[in-house]
C-alpha positions as CSV (number, residue, x, y, z in Angstrom):
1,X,10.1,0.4,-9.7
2,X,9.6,-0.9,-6.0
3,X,11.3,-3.5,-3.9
4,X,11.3,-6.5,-5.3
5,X,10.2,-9.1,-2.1
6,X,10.4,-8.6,2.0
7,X,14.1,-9.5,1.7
8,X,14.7,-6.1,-0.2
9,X,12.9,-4.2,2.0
10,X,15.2,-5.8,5.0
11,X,18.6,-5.3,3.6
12,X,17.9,-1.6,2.8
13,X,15.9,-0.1,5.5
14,X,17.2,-2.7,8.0
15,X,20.6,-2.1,6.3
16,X,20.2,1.8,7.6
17,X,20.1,0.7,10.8
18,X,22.9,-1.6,10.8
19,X,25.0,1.2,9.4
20,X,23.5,3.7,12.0
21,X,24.5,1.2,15.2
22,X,28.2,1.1,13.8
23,X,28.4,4.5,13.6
24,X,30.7,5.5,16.7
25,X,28.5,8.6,17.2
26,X,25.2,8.2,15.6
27,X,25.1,4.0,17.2
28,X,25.3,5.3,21.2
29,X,22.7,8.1,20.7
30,X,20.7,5.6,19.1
31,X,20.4,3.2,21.6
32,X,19.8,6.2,24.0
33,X,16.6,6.8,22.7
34,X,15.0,4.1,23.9
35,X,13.1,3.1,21.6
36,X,11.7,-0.3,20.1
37,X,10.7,0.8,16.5
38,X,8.2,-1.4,14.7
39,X,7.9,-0.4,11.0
40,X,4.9,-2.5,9.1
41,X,5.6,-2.2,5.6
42,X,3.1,-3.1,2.8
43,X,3.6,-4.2,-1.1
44,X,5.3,-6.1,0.1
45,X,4.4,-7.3,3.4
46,X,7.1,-6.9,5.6
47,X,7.3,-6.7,9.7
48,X,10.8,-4.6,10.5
49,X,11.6,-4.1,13.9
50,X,14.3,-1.9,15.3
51,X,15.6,-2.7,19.0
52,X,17.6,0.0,19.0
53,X,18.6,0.0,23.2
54,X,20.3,-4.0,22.3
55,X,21.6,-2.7,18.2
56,X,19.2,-5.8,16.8
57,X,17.0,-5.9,14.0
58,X,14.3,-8.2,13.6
59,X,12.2,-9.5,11.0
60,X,8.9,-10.9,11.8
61,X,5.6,-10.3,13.2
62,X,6.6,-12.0,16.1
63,X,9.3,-9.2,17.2
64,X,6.8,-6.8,15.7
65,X,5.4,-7.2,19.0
66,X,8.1,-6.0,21.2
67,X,7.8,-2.2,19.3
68,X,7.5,0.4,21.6
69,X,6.6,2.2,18.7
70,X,5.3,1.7,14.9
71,X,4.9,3.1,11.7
72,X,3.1,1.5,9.2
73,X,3.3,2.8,5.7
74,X,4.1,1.1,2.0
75,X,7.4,0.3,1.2
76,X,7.4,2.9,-1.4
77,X,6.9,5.5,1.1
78,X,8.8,3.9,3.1
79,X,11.9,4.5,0.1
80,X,11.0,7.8,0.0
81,X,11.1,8.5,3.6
82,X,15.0,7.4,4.1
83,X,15.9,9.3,0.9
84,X,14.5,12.2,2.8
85,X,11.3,12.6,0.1
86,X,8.3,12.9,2.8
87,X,7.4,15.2,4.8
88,X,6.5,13.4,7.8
89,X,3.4,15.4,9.2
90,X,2.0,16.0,5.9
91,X,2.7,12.4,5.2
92,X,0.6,11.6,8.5
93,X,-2.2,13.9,8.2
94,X,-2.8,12.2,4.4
95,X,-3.0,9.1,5.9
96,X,0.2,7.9,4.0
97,X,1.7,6.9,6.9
98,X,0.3,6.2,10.7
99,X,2.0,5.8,13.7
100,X,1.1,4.7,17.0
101,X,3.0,3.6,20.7
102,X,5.4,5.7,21.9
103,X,5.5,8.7,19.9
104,X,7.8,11.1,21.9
105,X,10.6,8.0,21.6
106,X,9.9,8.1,18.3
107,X,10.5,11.5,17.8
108,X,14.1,11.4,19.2
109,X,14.8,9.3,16.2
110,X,14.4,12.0,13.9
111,X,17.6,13.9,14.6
112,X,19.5,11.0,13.6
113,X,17.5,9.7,11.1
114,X,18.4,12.9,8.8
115,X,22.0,12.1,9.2
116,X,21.3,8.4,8.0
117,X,19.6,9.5,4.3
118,X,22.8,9.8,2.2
119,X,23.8,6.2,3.9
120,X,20.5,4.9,2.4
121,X,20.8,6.5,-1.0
122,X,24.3,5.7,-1.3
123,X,23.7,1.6,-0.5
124,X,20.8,1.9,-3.7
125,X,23.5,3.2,-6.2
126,X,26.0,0.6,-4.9
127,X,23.8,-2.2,-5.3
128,X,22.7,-0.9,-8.7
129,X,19.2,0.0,-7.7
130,X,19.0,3.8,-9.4
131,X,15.1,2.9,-10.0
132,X,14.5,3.1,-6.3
133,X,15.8,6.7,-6.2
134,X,13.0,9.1,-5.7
């Protein structure tokens, strides 16, 4: 199954985030990085962006803008990615998912974003949505 509309896609990968900047140790090294993360999902269309320096998330095109750095991907992959299912370079050299911007302040993301996969996989199973689990 995949997400079911934009607002899906917001709660649960923007919900990572939300998690990740409350975190007393994982929200300050977040906001060290940096970085302005702009995440362009398809099916569905969705424009996520992650100021992690001011803890906001924003959905739009319009604050898709501000992104220091992107990733555009489907939502699907997307899922995957935050249930720690794809393999990043692989998934890049396949075309599966492209980046662009900043990539070094993108890559001090990674470190933490490992440490936010059972966060994301746990929020699915609250919420009922076992047919998102990769």
């Amino acid at each position: 199954m995949a997400f079911k509309d934009a607002g899906e896609v917001q709660k649960y990968i923007g919900g990572i985030f939300e998690s990740a900047f409350a975190d007393p140790e994982i929200g300050p090294k977040l906001a060290a990085t940096g970085v302005v993360l702009g995440f362009d999902f398809s099916d569905p269309d969705v424009f996520l962006t992650i100021d992690a320096p001011k803890g906001v998330i924003e959905l739009g095109q319009e604050s898709f803008g501000k992104a220091t750095a992107t990733m555009r991907m489907t939502a699907d992959t997307g899922n995957a990615y935050w249930q720690g299912k794809v393999n990043l370079p692989l998934a890049m050299a396949k075309g599966k998912i492209k980046i662009g911007g900043n990539i070094a302040s993108m890559l001090k993301l990674a470190p933490l974003g490992s440490r936010l996969y059972p966060v994301y996989i746990d929020s699915l199973k609250q919420d009922g949505r076992a047919d998102l689990l990769v």
